[in-house]
Structure formats: structure tokens, C-alpha cells
N, CA, C and O of each residue as an XYZ file, in Angstrom:
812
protein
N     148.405     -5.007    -71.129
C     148.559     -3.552    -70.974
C     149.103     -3.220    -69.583
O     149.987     -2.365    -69.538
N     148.712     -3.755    -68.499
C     149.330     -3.451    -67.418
C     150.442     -4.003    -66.930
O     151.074     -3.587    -65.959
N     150.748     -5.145    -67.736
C     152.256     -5.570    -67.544
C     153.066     -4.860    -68.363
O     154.225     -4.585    -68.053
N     152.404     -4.443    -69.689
C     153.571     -2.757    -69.884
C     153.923     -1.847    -69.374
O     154.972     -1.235    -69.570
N     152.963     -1.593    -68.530
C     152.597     -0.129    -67.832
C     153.938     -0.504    -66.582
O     154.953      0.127    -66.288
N     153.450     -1.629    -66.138
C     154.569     -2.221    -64.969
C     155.513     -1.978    -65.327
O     156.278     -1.140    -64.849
N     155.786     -3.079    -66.835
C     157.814     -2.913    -66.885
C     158.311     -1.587    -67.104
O     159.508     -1.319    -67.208
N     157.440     -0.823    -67.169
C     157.887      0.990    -67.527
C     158.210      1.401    -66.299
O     159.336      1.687    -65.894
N     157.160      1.426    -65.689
C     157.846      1.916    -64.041
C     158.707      1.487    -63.726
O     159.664      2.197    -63.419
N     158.778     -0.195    -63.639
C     160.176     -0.454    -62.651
C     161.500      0.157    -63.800
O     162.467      0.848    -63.480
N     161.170     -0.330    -65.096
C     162.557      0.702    -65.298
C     163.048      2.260    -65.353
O     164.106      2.867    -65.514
N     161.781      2.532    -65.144
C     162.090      4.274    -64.872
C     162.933      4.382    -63.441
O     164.048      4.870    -63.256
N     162.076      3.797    -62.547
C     163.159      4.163    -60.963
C     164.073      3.100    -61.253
O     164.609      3.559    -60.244
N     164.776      2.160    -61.609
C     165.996      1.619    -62.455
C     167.145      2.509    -62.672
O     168.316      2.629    -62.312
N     166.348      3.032    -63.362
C     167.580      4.412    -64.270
C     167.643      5.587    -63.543
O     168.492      6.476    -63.609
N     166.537      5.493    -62.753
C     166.812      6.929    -61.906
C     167.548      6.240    -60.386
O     168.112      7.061    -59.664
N     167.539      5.338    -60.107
C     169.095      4.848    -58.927
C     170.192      4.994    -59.968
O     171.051      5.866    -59.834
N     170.184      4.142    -61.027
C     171.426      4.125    -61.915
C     171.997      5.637    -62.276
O     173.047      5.892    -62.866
N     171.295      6.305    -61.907
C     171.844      8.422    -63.036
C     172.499      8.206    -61.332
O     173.674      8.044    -61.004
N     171.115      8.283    -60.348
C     171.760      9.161    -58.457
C     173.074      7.864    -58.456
O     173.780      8.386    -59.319
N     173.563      7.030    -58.208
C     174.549      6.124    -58.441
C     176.233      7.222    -58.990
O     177.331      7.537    -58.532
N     175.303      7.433    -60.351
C     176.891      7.767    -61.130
C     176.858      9.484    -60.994
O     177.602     10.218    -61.645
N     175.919      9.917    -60.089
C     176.240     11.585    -60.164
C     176.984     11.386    -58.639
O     177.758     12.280    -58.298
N     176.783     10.313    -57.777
C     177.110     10.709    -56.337
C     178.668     10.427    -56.280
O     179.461     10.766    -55.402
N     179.018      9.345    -58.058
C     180.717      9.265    -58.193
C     181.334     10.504    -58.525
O     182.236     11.105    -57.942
N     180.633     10.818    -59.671
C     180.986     11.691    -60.520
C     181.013     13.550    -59.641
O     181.878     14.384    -59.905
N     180.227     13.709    -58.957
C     179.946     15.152    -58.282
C     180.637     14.744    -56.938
O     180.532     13.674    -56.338
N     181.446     15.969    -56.575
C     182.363     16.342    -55.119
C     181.437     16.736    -54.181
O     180.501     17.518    -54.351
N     181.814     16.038    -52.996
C     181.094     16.673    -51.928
C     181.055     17.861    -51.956
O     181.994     18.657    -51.956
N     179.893     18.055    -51.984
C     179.864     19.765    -51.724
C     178.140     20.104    -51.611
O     177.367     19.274    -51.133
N     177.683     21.458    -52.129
C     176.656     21.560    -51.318
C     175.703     21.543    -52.541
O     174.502     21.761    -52.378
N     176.270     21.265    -53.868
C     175.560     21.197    -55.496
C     175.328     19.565    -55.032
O     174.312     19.108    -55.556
N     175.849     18.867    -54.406
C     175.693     17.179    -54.943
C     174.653     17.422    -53.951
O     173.450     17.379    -54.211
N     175.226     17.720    -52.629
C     173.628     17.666    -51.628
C     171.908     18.017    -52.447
O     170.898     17.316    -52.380
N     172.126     19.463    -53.245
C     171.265     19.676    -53.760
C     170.748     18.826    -54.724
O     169.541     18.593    -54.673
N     171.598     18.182    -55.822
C     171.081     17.267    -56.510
C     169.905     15.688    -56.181
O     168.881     15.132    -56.577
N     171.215     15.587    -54.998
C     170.768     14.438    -54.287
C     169.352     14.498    -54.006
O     168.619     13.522    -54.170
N     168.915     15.716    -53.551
C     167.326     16.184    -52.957
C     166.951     16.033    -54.300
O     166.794     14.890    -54.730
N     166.747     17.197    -55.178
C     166.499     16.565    -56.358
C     165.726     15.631    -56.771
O     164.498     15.554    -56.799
N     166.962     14.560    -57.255
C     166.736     13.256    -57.647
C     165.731     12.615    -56.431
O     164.624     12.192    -56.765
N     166.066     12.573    -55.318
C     165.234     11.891    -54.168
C     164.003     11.974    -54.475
O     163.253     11.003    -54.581
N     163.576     13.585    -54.709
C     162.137     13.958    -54.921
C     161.387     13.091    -56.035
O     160.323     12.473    -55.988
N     162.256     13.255    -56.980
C     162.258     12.160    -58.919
C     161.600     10.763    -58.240
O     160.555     10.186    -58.541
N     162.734     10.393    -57.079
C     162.445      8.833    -57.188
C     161.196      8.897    -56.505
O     160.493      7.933    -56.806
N     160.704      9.620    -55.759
C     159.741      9.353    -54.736
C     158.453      9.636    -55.741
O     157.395      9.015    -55.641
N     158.676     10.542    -56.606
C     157.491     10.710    -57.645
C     157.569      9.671    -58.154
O     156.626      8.921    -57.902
N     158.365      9.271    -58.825
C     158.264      8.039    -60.154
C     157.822      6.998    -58.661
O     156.616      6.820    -58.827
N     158.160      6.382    -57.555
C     157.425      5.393    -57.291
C     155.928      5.583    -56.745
O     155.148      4.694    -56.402
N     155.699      7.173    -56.753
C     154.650      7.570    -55.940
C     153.543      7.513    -57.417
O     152.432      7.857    -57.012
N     153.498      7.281    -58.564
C     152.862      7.918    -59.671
C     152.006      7.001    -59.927
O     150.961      7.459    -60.389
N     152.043      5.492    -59.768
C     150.468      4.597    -59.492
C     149.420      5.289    -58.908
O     148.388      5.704    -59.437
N     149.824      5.373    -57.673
C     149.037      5.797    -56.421
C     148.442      7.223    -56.931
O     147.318      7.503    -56.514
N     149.119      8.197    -57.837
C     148.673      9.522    -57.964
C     148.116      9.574    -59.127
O     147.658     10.647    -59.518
N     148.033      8.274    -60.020
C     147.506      8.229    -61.244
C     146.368      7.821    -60.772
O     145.428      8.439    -61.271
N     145.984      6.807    -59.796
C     144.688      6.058    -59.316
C     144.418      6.954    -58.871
O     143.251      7.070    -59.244
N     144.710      8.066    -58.080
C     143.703      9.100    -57.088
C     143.326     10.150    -58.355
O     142.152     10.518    -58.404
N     144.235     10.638    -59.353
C     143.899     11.225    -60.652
C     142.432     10.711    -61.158
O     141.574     11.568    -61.372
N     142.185      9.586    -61.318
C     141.092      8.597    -61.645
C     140.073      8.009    -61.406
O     139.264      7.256    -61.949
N     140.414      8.885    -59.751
C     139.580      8.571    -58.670
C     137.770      8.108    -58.900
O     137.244      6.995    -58.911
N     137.218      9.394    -59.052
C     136.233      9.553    -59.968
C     135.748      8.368    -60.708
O     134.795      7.672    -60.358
N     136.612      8.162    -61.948
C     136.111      6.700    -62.832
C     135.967      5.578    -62.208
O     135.145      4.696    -62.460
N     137.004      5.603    -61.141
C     137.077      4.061    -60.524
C     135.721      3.970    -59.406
O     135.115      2.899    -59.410
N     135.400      4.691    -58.778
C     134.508      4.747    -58.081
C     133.375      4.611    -58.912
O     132.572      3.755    -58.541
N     133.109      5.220    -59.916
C     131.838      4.736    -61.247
C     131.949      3.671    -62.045
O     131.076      3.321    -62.839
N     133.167      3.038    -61.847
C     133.524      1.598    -62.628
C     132.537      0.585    -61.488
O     131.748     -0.308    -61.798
N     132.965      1.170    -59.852
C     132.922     -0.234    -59.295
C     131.372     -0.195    -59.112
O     130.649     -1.169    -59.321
N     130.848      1.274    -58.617
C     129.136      1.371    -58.637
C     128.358      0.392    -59.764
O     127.537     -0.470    -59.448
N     128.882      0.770    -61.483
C     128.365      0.067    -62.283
C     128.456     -1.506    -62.171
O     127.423     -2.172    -62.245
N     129.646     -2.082    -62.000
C     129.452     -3.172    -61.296
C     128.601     -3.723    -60.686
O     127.901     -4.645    -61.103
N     128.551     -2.993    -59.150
C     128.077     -3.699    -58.304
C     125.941     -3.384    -58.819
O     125.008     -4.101    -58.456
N     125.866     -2.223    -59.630
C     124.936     -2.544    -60.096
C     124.565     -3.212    -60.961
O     123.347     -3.365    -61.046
N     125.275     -3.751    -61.762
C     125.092     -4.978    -62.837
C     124.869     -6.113    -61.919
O     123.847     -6.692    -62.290
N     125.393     -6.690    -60.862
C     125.078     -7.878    -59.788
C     124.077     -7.337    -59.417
O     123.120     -8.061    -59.690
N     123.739     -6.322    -58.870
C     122.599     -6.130    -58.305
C     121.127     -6.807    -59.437
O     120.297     -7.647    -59.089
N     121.215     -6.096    -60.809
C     120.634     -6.237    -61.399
C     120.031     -7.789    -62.102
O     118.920     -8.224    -62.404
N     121.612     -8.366    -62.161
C     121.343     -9.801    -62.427
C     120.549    -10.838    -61.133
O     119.769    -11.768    -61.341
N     120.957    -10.412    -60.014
C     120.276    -11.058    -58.974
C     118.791    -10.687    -58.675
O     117.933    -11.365    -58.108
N     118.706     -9.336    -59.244
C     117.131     -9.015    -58.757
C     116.402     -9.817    -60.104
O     115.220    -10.151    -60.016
N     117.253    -10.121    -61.447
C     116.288    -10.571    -62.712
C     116.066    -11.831    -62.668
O     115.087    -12.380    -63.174
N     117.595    -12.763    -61.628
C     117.188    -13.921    -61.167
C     116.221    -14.077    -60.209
O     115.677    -15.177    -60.302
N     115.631    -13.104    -58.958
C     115.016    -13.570    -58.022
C     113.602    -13.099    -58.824
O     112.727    -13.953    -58.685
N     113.271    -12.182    -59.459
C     112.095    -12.489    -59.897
C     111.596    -13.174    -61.366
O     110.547    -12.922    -61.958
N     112.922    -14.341    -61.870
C     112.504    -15.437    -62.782
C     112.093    -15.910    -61.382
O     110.996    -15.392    -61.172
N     112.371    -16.475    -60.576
C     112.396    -17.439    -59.726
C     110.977    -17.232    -58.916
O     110.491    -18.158    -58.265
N     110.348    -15.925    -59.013
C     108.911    -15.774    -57.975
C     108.359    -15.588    -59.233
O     107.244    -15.105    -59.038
N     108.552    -15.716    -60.401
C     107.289    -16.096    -61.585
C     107.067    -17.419    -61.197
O     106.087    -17.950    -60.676
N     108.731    -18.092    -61.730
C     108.332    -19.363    -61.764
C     107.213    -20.202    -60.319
O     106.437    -21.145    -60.474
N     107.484    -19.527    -59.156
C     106.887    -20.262    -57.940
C     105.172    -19.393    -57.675
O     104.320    -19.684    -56.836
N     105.145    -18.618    -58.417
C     103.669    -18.156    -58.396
C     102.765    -19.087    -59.359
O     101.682    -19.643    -59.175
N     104.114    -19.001    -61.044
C     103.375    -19.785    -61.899
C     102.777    -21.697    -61.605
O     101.979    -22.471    -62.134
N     103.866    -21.720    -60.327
C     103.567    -22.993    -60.006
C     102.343    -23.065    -59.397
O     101.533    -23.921    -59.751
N     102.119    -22.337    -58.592
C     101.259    -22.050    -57.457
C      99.880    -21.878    -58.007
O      98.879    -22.534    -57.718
N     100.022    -20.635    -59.060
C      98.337    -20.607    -59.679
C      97.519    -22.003    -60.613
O      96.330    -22.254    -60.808
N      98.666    -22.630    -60.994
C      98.560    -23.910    -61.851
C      97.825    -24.681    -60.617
O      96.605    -24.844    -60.605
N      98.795    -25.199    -59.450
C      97.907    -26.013    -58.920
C      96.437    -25.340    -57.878
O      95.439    -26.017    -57.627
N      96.591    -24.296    -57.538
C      95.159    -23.723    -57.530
C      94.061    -23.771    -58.183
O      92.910    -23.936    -57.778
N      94.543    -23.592    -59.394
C      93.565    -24.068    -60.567
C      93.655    -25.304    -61.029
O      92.968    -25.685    -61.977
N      94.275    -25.852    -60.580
C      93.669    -27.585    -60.799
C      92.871    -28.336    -59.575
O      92.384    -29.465    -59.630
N      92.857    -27.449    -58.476
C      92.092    -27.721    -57.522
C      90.874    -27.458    -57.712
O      89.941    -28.048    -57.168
N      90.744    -26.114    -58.877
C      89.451    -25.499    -58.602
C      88.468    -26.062    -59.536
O      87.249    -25.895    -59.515
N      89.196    -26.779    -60.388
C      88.893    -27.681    -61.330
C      88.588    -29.151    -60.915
O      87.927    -29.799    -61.726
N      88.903    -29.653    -59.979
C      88.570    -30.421    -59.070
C      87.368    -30.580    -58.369
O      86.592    -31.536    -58.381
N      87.311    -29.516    -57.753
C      86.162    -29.160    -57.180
C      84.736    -28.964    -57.516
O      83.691    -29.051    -56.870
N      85.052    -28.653    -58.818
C      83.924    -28.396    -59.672
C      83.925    -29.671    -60.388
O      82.762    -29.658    -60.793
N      84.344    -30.586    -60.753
C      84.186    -31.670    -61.204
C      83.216    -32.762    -60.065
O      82.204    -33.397    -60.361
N      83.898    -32.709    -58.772
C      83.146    -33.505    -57.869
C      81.697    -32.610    -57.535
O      80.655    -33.167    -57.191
N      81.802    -31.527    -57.658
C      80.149    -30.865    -57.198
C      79.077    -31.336    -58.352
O      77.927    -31.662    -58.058
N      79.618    -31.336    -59.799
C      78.798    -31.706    -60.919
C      78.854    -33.405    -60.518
O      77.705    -33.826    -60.652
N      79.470    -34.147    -60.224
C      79.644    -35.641    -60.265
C      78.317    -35.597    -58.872
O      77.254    -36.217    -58.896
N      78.597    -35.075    -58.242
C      77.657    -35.672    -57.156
C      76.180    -35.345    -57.234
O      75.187    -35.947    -56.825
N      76.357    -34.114    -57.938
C      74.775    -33.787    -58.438
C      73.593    -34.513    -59.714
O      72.427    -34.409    -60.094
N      74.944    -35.321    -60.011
C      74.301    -36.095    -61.032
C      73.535    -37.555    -59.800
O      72.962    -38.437    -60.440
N      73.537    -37.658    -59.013
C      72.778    -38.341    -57.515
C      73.336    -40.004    -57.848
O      72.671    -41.002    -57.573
N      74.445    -40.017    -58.374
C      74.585    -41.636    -59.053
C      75.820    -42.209    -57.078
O      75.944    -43.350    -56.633
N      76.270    -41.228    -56.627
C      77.157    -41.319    -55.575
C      77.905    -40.009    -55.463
O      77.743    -39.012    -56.166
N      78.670    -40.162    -54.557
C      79.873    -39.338    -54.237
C      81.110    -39.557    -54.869
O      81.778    -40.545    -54.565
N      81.604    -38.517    -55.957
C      82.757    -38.324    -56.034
C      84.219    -38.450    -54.736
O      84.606    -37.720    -53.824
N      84.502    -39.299    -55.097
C      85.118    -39.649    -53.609
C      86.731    -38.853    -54.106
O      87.114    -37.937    -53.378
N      87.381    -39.140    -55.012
C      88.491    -37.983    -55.873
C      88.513    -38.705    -57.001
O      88.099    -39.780    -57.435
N      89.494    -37.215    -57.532
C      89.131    -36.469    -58.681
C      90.995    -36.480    -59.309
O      92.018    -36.056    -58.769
N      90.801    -37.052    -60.423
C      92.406    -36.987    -60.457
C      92.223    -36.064    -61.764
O      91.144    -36.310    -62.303
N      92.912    -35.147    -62.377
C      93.172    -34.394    -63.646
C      94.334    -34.582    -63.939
O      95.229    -34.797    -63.122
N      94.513    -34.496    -65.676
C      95.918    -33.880    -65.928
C      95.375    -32.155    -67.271
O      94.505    -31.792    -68.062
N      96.371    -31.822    -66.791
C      95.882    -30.711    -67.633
C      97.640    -30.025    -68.539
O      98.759    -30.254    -68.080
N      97.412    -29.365    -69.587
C      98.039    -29.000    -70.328
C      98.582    -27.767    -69.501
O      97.953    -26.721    -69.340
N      99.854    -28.044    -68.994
C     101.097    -27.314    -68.224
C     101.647    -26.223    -68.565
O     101.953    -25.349    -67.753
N     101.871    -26.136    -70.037
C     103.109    -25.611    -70.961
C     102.744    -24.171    -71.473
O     102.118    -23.787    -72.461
N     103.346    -23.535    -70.470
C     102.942    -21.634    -70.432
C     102.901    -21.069    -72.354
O     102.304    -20.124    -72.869
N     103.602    -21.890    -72.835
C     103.734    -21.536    -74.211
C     102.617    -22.166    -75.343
O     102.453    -21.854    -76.523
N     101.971    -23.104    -74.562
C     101.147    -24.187    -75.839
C     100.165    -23.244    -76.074
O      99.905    -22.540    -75.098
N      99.653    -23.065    -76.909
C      97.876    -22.430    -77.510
C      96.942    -23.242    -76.108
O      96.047    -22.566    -75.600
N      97.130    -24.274    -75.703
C      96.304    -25.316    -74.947
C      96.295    -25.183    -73.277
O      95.729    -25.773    -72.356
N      97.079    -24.266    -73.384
C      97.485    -24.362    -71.728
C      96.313    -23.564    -70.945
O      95.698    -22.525    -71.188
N      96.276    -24.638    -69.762
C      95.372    -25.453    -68.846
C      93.808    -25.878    -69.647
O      92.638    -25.506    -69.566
N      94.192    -26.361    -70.030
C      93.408    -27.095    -70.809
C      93.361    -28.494    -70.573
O      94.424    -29.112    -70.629
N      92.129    -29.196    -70.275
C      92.173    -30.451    -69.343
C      92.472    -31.612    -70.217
O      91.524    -31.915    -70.942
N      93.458    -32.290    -70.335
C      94.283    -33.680    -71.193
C      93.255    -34.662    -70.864
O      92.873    -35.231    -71.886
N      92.490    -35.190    -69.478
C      92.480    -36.215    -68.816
C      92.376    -36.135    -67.716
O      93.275    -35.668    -67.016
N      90.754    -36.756    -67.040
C      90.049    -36.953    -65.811
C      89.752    -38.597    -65.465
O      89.435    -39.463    -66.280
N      89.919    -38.725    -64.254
C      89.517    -40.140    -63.692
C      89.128    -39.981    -62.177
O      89.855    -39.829    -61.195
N      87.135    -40.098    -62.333
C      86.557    -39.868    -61.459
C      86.500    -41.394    -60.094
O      86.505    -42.516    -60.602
N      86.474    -41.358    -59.248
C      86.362    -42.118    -58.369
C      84.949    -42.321    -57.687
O      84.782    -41.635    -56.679
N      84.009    -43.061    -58.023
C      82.552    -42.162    -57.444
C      82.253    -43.475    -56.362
O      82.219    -44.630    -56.786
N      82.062    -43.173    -55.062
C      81.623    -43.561    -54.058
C      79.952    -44.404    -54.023
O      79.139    -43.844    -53.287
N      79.585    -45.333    -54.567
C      78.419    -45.407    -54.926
C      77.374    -45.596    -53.682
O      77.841    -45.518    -52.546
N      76.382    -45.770    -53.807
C      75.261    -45.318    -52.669
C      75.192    -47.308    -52.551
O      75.473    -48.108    -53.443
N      74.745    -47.582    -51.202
C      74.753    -48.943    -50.640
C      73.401    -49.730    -51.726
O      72.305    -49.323    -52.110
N      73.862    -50.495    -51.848
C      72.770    -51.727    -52.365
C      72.946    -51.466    -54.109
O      72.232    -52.131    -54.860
N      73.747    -50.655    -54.574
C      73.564    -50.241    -56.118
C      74.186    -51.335    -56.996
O      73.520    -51.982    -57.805
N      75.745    -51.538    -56.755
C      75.927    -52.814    -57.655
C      76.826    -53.469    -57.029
O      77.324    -53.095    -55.967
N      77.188    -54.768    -57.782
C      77.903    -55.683    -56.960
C      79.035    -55.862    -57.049
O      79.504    -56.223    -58.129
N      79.748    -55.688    -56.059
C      81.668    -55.894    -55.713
C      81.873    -56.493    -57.417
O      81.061    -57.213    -57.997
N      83.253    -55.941    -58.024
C      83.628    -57.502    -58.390
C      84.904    -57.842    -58.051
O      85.129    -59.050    -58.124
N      86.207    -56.842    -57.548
C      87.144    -56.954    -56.841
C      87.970    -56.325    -56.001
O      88.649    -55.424    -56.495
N      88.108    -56.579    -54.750
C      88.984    -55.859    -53.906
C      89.928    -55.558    -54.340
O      90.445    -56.284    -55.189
N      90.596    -54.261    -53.902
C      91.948    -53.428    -54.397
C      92.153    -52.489    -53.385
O      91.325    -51.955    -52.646
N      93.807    -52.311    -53.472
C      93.972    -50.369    -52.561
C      93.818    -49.601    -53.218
O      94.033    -49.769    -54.418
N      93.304    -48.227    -52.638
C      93.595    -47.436    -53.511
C      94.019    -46.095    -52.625
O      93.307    -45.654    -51.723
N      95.108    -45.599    -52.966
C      94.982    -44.212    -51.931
C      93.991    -43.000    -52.048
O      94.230    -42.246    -52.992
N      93.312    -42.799    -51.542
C      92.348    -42.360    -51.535
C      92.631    -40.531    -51.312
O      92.163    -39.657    -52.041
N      93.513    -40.320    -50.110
C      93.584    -38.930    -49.658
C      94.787    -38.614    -50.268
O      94.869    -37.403    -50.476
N      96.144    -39.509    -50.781
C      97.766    -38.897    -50.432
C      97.953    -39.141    -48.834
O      99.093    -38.720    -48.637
N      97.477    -39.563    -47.678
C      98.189    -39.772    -47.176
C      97.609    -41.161    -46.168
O      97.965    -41.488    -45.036
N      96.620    -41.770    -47.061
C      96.391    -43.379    -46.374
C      95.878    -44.050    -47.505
O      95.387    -43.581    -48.531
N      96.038    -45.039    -47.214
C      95.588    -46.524    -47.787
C      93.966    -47.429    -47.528
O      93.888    -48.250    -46.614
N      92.677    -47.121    -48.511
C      91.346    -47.292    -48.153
C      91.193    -48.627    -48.668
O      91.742    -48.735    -49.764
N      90.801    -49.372    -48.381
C      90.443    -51.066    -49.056
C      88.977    -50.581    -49.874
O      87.987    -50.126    -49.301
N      89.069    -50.725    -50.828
C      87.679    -50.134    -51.663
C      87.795    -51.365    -52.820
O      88.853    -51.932    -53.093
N      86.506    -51.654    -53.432
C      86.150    -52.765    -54.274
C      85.554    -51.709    -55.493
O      84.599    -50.940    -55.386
N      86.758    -52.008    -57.115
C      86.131    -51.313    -58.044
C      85.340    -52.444    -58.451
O      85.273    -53.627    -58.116
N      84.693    -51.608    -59.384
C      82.781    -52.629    -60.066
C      82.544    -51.773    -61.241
O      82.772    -50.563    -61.231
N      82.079    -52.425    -62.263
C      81.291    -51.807    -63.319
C      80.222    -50.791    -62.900
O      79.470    -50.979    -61.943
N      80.208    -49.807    -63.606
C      79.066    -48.823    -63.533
C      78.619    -48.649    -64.813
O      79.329    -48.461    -65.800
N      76.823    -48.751    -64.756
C      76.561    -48.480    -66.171
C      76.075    -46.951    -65.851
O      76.061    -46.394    -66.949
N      75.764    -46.237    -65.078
C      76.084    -44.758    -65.222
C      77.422    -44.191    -65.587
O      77.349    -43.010    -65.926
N      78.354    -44.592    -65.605
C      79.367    -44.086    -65.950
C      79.646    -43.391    -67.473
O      80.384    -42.419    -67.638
N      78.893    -44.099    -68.572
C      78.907    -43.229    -69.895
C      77.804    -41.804    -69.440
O      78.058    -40.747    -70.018
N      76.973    -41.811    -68.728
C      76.534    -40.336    -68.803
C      77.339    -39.693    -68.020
O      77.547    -38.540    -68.398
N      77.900    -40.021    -67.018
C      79.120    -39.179    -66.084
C      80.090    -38.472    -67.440
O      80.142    -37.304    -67.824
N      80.854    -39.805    -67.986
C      81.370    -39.090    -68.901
C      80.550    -38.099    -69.935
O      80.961    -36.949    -69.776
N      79.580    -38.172    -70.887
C      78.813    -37.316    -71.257
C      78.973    -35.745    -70.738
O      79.441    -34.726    -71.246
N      78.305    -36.088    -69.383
C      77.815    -34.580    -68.941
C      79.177    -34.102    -68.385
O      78.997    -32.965    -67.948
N      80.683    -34.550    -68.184
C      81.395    -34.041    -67.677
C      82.445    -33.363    -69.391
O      82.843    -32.217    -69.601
N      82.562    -34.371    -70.118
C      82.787    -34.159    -71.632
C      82.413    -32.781    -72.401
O      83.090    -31.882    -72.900
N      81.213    -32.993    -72.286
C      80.277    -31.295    -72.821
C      80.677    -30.409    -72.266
O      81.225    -29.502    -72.891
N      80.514    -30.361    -70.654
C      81.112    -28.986    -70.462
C      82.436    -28.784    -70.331
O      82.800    -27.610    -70.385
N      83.640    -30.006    -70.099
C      84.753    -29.509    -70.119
C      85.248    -29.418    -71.702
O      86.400    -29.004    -71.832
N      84.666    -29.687    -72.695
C      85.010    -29.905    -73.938
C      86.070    -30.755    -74.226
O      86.855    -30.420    -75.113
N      86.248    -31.957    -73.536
C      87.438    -33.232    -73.972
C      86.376    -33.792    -74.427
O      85.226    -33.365    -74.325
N      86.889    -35.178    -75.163
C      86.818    -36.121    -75.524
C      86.320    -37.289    -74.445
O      87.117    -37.815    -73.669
N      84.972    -37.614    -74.486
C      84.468    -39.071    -73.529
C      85.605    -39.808    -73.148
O      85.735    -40.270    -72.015
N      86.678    -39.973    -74.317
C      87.736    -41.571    -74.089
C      88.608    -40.907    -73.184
O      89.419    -41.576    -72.544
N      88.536    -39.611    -73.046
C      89.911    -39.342    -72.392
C      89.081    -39.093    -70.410
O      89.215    -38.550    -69.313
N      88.610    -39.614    -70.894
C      87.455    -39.538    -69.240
C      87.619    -41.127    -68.684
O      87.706    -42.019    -69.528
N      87.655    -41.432    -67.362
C      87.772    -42.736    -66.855
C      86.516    -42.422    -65.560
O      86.556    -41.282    -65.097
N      85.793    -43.060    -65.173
C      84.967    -43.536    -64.296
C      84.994    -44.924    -63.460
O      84.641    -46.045    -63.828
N      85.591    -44.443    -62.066
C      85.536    -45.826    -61.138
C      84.285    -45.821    -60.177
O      83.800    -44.814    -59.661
N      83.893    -46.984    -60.040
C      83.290    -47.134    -58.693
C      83.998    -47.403    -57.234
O      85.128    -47.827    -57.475
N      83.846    -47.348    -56.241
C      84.023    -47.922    -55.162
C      83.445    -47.568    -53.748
O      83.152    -46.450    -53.323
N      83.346    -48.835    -53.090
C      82.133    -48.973    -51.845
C      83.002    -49.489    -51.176
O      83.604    -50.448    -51.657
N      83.431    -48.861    -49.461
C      84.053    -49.288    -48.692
C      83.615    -50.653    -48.113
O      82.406    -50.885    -48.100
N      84.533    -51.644    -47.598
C      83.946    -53.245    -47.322
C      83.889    -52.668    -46.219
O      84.417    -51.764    -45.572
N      82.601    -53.924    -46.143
C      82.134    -53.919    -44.597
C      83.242    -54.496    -43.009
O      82.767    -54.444    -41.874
């Protein structure tokens, strides 16, 4: 459409040099060709002036074309920046609440007087959409046992904090099925999906 609009103009002032051309052969000096000449001059200066006076004609729309625009970007960037602070809140309350879930796992572990919950690993159901979500998949308690209780049976690392390396010896625990028990009932999983370690720092 606007390469029509184009080839129209340029051939309108085309034909209007081509008419001023054959009137300036055709008409005698005199003071009618002068007049014409003005005339036509005026013609050409309109016909090349008539973009410019059609856009200021339009003025109005174009200025509400570009507003809508720039509010459509506006709009898409504000719908992207707050997907983007769901998504980093939704991250945020998830692991808050797997902390807090944590926490409460080692306060019940230690009150059961078998040792110290030394950590607490969870996995929990992520998926903003499942029926299940945060809903605990899977716990594996670490319990610190009290001196003289049972005996080494092998050294291992284990990271203990995220940011060091503890030499700790896991060992059978036969408290460990009531750990699982009493941690089972109230979180409502499944015993199997529960793990219980021991470990006693070497001397």
C-alpha cells in the first residue's frame, strides 16, 4: 500500500514538471506565463508538500498509534517482570518451607532423646500444579548419637553443613524404626520412604 501511495506521488510531480515544461514552450513571455508559472510552482510545492500535510492531517492518530504501542511494551514487560517475581517468590516460599519443615523434623528427632539430629535432608513435591504439592516425597535423618551407644562399623565423609567435609562413622541403629514410626504418622509418608543414619564424630 505504501509503495502505491509512493508511485502516485512521484508521478503526479512527474507530470506536473512535464505540463510547466511544455506551457513555458508553448506560452510567450509575457506576464500570463509569469502568472502561470506561479501557479504551477504553488501545484508543485503542494503535490511535494502533501505527505508531510497528510501526516500533520493525521496527526492525532499517529500520536495514539505510537502511545498504544509503547503501551503494549509497557504492558508486556510489566506481565514479564511480574511472571518473573512470582516465579522468584514462588521459589523463595518453597525453600522457606522446606526449611521449616526441617526444623521441625530435627526438634521431633531430638526429642525422641535417641541423639541429635545432626541434618535433615527432604524432598518434597515441587509442582505448583500437582494435587500433592509440598507434600513430603522423602526424608533422610542424620542422628548424632549420644557417646557409648553403639559401635562404629565404618568410616565415611559426609558433608555435613554444604560447606565442609566431617569424618563421621555410619552404624546400625535399632531405634531407627521408631524414628521412622513417629516421624511417618505425623508427616503422613510411608516408613520406606524415610532413611535413618547414625553418626559419631572420631576421636
Amino acid at each position: 500500500m505504501v509503495i502505491q501511495w509512493l508511485k502516485s506521488w512521484i508521478s503526479a510531480i512527474v507530470s506536473i514538471v512535464l505540463i510547466t515544461t511544455f506551457m513555458e514552450i508553448v506560452l510567450p513571455d509575457s506576464q500570463v506565463r509569469k502568472y502561470i508559472q506561479f501557479i504551477i510552482g504553488i501545484v508543485i510545492m503542494l503535490t511535494i508538500l502533501s505527505p508531510i500535510i497528510k501526516l500533520l492531517g493525521h496527526g492525532d492518530e499517529l500520536v495514539n498509534n505510537i502511545n498504544n504501542m509503547s503501551f503494549d511494551m509497557q504492558r508486556a514487560d510489566l506481565k514479564q517482570s511480574q511472571q518473573l517475581v512470582k516465579e522468584q517468590q514462588s521459589k523463595s516460599a518453597v525453600e522457606l518451607y522446606k526449611k521449616r519443615l526441617q526444623q521441625g523434623i530435627k526438634q521431633q528427632v531430638d526429642a525422641l532423646g535417641y541423639g541429635e539430629a545432626a541434618r535433615v535432608d527432604i524432598a518434597i513435591d515441587e509442582d505448583e500444579d500437582s494435587e500433592t504439592f509440598g507434600s513430603i516425597q522423602s526424608m533422610h535423618i542424620y542422628v548424632k548419637q549420644k557417646k557409648g551407644g553403639i559401635e562404629p562399623v565404618e568410616p565415611v565423609n559426609i558433608d555435613i553443613s554444604g560447606k565442609r567435609e566431617e569424618t563421621v562413622q555410619v552404624v546400625s541403629l535399632p531405634y531407627a524404626q521408631n524414628i521412622k514410626t513417629t516421624l511417618a504418622t505425623y508427616y503422613q509418608i510411608s516408613p520406606d520412604d524415610i532413611a535413618v543414619s547414625a553418626i559419631s564424630d572420631l576421636p
